[in-house]
C-alpha positions as CSV (number, residue, x, y, z in Angstrom):
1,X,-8.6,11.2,-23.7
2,X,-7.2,12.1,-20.1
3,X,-9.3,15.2,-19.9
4,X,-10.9,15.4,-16.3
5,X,-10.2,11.9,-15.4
6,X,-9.6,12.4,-11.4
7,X,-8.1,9.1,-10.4
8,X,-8.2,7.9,-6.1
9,X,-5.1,9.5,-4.2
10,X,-5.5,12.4,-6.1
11,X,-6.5,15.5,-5.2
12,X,-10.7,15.9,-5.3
13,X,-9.4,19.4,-5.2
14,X,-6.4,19.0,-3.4
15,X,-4.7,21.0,-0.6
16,X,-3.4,24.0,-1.3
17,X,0.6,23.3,-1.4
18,X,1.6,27.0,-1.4
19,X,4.7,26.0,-2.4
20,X,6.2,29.6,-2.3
21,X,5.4,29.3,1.9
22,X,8.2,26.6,2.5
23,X,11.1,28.7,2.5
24,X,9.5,30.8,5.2
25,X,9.9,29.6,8.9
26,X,8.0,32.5,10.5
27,X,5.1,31.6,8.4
28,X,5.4,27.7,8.7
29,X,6.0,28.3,12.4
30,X,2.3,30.5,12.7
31,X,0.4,27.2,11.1
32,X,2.2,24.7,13.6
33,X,1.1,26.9,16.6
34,X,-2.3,27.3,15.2
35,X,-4.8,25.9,17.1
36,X,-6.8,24.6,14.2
37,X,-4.4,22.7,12.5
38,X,-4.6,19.3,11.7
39,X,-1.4,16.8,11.8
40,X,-1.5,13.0,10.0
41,X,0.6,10.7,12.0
42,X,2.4,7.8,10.6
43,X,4.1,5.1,11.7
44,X,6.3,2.4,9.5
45,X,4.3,4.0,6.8
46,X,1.0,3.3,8.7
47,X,-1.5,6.2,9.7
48,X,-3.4,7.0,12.7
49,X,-7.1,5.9,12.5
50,X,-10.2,6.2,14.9
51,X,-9.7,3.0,16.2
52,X,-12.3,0.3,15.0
53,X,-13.6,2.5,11.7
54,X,-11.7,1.2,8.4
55,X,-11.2,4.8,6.6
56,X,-11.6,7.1,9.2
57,X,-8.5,9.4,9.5
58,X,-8.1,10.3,13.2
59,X,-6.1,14.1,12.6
60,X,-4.2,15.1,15.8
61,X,-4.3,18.8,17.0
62,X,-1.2,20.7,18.4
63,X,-2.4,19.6,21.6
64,X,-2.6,16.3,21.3
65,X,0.8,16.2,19.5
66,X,2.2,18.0,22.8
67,X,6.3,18.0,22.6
68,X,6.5,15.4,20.6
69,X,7.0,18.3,18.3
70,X,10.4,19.2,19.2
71,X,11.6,22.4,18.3
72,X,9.8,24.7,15.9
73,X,11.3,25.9,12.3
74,X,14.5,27.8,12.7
75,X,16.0,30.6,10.5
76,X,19.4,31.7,10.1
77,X,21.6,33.3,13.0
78,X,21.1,36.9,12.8
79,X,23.3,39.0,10.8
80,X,24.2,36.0,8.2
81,X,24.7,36.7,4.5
82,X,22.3,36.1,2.2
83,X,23.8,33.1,0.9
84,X,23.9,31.9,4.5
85,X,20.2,32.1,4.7
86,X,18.6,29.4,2.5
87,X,20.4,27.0,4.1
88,X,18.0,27.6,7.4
89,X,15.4,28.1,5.2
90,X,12.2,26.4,7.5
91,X,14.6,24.2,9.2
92,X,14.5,21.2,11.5
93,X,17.8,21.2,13.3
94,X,18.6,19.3,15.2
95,X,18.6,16.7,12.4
96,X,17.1,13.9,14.8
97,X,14.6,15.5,15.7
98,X,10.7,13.5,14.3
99,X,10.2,14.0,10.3
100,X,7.8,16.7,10.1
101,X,5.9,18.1,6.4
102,X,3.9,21.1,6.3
103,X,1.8,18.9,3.1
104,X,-0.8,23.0,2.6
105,X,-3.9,24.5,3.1
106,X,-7.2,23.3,3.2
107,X,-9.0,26.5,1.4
108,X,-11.9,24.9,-0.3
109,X,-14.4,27.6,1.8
110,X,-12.2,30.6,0.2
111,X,-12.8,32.2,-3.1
112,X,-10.3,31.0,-5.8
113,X,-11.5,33.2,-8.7
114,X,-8.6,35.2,-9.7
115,X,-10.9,38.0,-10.4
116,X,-12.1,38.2,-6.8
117,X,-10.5,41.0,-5.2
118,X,-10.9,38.9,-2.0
119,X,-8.2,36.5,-2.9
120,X,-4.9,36.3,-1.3
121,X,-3.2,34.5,-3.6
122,X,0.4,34.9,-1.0
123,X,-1.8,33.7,1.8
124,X,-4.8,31.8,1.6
125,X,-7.2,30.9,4.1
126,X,-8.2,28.2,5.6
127,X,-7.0,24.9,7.7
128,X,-3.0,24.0,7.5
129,X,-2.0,20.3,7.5
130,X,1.1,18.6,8.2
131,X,2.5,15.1,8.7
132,X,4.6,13.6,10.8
133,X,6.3,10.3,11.9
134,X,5.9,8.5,15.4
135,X,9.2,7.4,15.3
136,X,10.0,4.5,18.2
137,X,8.5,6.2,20.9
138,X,5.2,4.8,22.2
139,X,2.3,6.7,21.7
140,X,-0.7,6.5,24.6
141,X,-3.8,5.1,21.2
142,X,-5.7,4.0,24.2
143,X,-6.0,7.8,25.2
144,X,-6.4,8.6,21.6
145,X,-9.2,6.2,21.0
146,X,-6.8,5.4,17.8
147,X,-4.5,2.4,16.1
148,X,-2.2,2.4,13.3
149,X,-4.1,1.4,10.0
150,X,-2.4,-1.3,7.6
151,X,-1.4,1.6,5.1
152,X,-3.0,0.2,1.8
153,X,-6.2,-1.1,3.3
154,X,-6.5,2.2,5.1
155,X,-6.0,4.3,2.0
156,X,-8.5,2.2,-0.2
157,X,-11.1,3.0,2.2
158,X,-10.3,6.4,3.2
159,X,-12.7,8.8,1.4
160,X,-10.7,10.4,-1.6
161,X,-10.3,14.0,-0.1
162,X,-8.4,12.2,2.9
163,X,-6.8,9.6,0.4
164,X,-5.4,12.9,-1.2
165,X,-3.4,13.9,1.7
166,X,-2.5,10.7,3.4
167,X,-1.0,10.2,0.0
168,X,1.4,13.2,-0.2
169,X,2.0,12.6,3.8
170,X,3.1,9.1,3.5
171,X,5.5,9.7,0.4
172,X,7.1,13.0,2.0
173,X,7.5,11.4,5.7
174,X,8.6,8.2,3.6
175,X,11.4,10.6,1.8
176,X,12.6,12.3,5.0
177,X,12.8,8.6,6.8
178,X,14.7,6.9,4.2
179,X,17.0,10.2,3.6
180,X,19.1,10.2,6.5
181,X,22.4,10.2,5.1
182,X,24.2,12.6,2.3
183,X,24.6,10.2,-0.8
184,X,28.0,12.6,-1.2
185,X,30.0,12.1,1.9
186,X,27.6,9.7,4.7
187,X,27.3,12.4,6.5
188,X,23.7,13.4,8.6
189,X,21.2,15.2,6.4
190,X,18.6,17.8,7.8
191,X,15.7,18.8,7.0
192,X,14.7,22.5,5.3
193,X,12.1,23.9,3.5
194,X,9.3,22.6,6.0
195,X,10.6,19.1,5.1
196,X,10.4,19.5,1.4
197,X,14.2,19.8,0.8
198,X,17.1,17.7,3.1
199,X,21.0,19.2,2.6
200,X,24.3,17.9,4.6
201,X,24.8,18.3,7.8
202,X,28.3,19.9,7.2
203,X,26.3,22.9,5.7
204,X,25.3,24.2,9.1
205,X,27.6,22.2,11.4
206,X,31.1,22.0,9.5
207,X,33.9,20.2,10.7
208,X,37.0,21.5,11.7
209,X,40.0,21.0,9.5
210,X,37.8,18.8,7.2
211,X,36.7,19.7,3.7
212,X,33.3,20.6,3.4
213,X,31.2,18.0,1.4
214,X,31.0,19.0,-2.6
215,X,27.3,18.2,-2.4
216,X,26.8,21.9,-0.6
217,X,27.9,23.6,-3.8
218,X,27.1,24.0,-6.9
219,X,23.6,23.3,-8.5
220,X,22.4,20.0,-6.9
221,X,23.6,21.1,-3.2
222,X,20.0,20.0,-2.1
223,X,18.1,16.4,-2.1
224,X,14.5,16.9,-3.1
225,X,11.7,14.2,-3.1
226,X,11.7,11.8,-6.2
227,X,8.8,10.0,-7.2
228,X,9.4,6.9,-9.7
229,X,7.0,6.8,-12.9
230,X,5.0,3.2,-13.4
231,X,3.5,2.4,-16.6
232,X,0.3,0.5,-16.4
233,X,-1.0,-0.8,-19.6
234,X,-4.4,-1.6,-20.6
235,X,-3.5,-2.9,-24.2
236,X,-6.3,-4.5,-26.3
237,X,-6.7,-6.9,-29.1
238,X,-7.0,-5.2,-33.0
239,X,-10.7,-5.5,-32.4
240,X,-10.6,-3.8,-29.0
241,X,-12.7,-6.3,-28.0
242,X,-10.0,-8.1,-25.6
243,X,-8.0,-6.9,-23.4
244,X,-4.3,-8.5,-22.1
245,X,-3.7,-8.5,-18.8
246,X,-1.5,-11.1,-16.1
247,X,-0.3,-12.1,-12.9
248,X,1.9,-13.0,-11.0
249,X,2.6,-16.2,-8.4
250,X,2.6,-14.5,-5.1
251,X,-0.9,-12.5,-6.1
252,X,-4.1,-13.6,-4.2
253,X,-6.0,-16.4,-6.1
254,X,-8.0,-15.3,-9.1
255,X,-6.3,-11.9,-9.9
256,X,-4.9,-10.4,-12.9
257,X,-4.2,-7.1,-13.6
258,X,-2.7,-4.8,-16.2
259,X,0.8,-5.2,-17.4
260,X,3.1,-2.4,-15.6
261,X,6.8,-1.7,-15.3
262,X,9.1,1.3,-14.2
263,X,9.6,4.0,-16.9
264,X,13.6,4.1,-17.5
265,X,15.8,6.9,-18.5
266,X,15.2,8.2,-21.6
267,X,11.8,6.8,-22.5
268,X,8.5,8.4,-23.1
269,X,5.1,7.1,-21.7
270,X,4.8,5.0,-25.3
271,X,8.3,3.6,-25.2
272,X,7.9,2.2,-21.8
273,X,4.6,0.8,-23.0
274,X,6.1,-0.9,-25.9
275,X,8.8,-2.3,-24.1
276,X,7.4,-4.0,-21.1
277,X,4.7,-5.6,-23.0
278,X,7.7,-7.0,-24.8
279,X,9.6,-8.2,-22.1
280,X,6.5,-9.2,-20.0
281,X,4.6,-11.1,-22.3
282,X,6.3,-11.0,-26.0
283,X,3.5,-9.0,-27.7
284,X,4.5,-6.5,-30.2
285,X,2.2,-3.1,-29.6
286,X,1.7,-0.3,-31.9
287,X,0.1,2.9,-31.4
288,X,-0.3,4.1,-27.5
289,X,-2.1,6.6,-26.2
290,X,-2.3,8.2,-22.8
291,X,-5.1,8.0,-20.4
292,X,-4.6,9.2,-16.9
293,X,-2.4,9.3,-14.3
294,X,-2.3,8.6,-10.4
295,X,0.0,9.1,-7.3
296,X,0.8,6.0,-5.4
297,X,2.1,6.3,-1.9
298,X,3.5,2.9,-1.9
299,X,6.3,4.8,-1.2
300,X,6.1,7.1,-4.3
301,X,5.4,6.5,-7.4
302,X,3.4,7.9,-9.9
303,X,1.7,5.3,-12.3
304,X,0.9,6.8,-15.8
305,X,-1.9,5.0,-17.2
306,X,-1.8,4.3,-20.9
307,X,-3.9,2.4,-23.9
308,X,-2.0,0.2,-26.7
309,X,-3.4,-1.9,-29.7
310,X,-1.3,-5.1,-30.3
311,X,-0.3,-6.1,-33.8
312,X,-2.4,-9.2,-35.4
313,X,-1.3,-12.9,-34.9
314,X,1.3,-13.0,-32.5
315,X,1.9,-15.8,-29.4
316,X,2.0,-14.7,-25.9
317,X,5.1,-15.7,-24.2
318,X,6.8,-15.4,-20.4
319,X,10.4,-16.1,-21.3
320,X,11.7,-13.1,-21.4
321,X,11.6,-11.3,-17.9
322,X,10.1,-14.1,-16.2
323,X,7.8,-11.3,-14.1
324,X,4.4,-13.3,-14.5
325,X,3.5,-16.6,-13.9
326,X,0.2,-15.9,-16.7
327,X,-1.2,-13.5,-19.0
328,X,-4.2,-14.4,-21.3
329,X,-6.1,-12.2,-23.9
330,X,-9.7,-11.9,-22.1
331,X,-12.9,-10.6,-23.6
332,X,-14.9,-7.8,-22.8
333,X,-17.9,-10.4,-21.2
334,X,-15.8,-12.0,-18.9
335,X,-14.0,-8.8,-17.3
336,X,-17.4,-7.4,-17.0
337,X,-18.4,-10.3,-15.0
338,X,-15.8,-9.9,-12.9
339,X,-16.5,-6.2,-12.3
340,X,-20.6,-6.7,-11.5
341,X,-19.3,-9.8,-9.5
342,X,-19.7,-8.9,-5.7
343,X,-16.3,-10.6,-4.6
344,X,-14.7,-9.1,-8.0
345,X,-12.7,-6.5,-6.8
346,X,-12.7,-7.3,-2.8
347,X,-9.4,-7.6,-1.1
348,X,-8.7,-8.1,2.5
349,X,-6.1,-6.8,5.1
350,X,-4.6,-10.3,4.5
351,X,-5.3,-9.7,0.6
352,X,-3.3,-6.0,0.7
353,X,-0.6,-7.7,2.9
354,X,0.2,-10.4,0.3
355,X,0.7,-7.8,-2.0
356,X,2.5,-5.8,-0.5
357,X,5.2,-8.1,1.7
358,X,8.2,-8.1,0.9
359,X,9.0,-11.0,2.1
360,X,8.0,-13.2,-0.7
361,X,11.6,-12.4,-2.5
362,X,12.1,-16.3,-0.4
363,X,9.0,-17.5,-2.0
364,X,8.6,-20.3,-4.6
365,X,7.2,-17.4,-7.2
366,X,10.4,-15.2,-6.3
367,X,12.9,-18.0,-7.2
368,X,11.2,-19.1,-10.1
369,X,11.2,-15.7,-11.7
370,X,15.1,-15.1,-10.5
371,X,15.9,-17.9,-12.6
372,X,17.2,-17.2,-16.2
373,X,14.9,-18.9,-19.5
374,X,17.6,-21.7,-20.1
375,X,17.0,-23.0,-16.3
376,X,13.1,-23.2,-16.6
377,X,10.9,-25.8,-17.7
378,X,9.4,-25.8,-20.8
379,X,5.7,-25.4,-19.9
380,X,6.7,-22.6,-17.3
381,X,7.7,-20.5,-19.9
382,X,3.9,-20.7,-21.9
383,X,0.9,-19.0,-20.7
384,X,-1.5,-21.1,-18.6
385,X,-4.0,-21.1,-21.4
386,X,-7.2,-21.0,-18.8
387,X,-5.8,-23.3,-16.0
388,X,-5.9,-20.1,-13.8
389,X,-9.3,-19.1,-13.3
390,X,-9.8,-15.1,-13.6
391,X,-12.0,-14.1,-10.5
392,X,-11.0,-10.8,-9.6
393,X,-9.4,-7.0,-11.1
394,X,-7.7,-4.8,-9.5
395,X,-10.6,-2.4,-7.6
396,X,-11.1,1.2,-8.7
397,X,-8.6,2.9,-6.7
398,X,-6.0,1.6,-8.4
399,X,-5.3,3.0,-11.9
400,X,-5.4,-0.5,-13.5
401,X,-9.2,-1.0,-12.0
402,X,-9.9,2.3,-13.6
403,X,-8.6,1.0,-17.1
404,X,-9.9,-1.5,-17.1
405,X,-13.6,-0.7,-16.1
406,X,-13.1,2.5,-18.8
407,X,-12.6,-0.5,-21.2
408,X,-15.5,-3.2,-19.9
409,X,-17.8,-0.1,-19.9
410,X,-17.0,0.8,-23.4
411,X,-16.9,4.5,-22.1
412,X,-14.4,5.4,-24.9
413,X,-14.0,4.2,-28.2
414,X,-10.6,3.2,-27.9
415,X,-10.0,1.5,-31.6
416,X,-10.7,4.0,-33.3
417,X,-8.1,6.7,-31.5
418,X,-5.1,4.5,-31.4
């Protein structure tokens, strides 16, 4: 059922990551000086735009980065062991120097049939892209004819090839930002492996008469990028001709969405289903099937898009996790409304801001949901039953859009495969 669905943010194909380049800083060094090759900037998370054009990526050259650069990639000090080596591995020392990924190459113009004998697989052709963070320092947009986009309202209207790499650029400069320290000891990390790997500081720069840090040895002596798995739910009715879905306080007016959660240790795709549907709205579901999946740069996540049938004659209820203020069983008519509805799926800067911020853990909805079951009211703890008028879905770059249309649509007969 997840065969060739291509949701937004992924690749539409994506850049070539040539993984099996990081390691090499004479190689990563030849794409930074390259003339042709293209750098996203970000800054807080935001990237560079053409000023005044929602969507439009503004890629920097070499150029226009100038030293902002710093050094290049280093490589070990010649003559050092083997051993020695990877820990130099395209380097970024010293470790304050501007987060910089080397994200791949853009080879869509180069053959990729592997019974080409023009192919080289080791070293494709085409343009290399990187990503890198602004930091503090001020940057001359005037000059550039640029701003720094609101990051989710640029993304949504980027088109999907640039999506693509803004997401895997704001996730990996996202990583390298947050990762400054060594969870092992609090010492500085740096960065290797063209920003794809961070290790201790105390790896390259011990310190006399100290210990050095366990976290260089053994298996785990490097930090790598996580990304968190979401679960987003589209579960239906036993008819399949409903579909639950809820929403919560601090949302814009008139939205609901699909049930999601995090995926916790030791859970497959179709235990995390079951289980936050049970804590988010007390519904008991049976058979689950996977869809689709999607990266979501908001830092990193990947959300893992699944269908579930609920068991007959049960009562929604809120009580448990106290995540949504509603969730209703609605029919196929009235979400297809919603999606042919010209306002049904529009959000604002202001919209993607809301939700988004933060800053609503001092909000009304925040306290309410922080409180325990015993504390609430009675009628907070039952579903709205209609008082909360349904006017708009999540839109079809987000993974619950995309459920939910596959649903509305009746693209798939769901009923009959779960």
């Amino acid at each position: 059922m997840g065969d060739n669905i291509i949701n937004f943010y992924a690749g539409q194909p994506p850049l070539n990551r040539v993984a099996f380049q990081r390691h090499s800083s004479e190689l990563m060094n030849r794409n930074l000086h390259d003339p042709t090759t293209k750098f996203l900037v970000f800054k807080s998370g935001n990237p560079l735009m053409k000023k005044g054009q929602v969507g439009q990526v503004l890629y920097l050259s070499k150029e226009d980065i100038g030293d902002r650069l710093g050094k290049e990639f280093g490589a070990a000090p010649p003559d050092s062991p083997p051993d020695a080596k990877k820990i130099y591995e395209g380097s970024r020392l010293p470790q304050t120097l501007a987060a910089l990924v080397f994200l791949g190459i853009d080879d869509r113009q180069s053959p990729t049939n592997n019974s080409s004998s023009q192919v080289e697989h080791h070293n494709p052709k085409g343009t290399a892209y990187f990503a890198i963070d602004a930091g503090s320092e001020e940057w001359d947009l005037e000059k550039l004819n640029a701003e720094f986009g609101e990051a989710r309202a640029s993304g949504s209207a980027m088109t999907p090839w640039d999506a693509a790499v803004f997401a895997q650029g704001r996730a990996l400069i996202d990583w390298n930002v947050r990762n400054k320290f060594c969870p092992a000891c609090g010492s500085n990390t740096y960065s290797l492996w063209a920003g794809w790997k961070r290790n201790c500081i105390s790896s390259v720069e011990p310190v006399p008469g100290k210990e050095p840090c366990f976290s260089t040895k053994g298996l785990h002596n490097f930090a790598y990028p996580r990304t968190d798995p979401v679960i987003i739910m589209g579960i239906l009715d036993s008819t399949g001709e409903k579909m639950l879905l809820g929403r919560q306080k601090s949302w814009p007016k008139g939205m609901y969405s699909c049930l999601a959660g995090f995926i916790e240790p030791g859970e497959t795709f179709e235990d995390a289903t079951r289980r936050e549907v049970l804590e988010e709205a007390g519904i008991e579901v049976g058979p689950v099937r996977y869809s689709s999946s999607q990266p979501w740069p908001y830092p990193s996540n990947l959300m893992v898009g699944c269908f579930g049938r609920a068991e007959d004659g049960q009562t929604i209820r809120l009580d448990l996790d106290n995540e949504l203020e509603d969730a209703q069983w609605f029919p196929r008519s009235t979400i297809q409304s919603v999606i042919a509805s010209p306002t049904g799926s529009t959000f604002t800067k202001k919209d993607y801001k809301q939700l988004d911020d933060k800053s609503t853990s001092a909000s009304d909805a925040e306290t309410s949901a922080a409180l325990a079951p015993s504390e609430k009211k009675s009628e907070e703890l039952k579903p709205k039953q209609g008082e909360l008028g349904l006017s708009r879905v999540p839109p079809g770059t987000a993974i619950a859009g995309q459920l939910i249309r596959q649903w509305a649509e009746g693209g798939l007969d769901l009923v009959s495969k779960l």
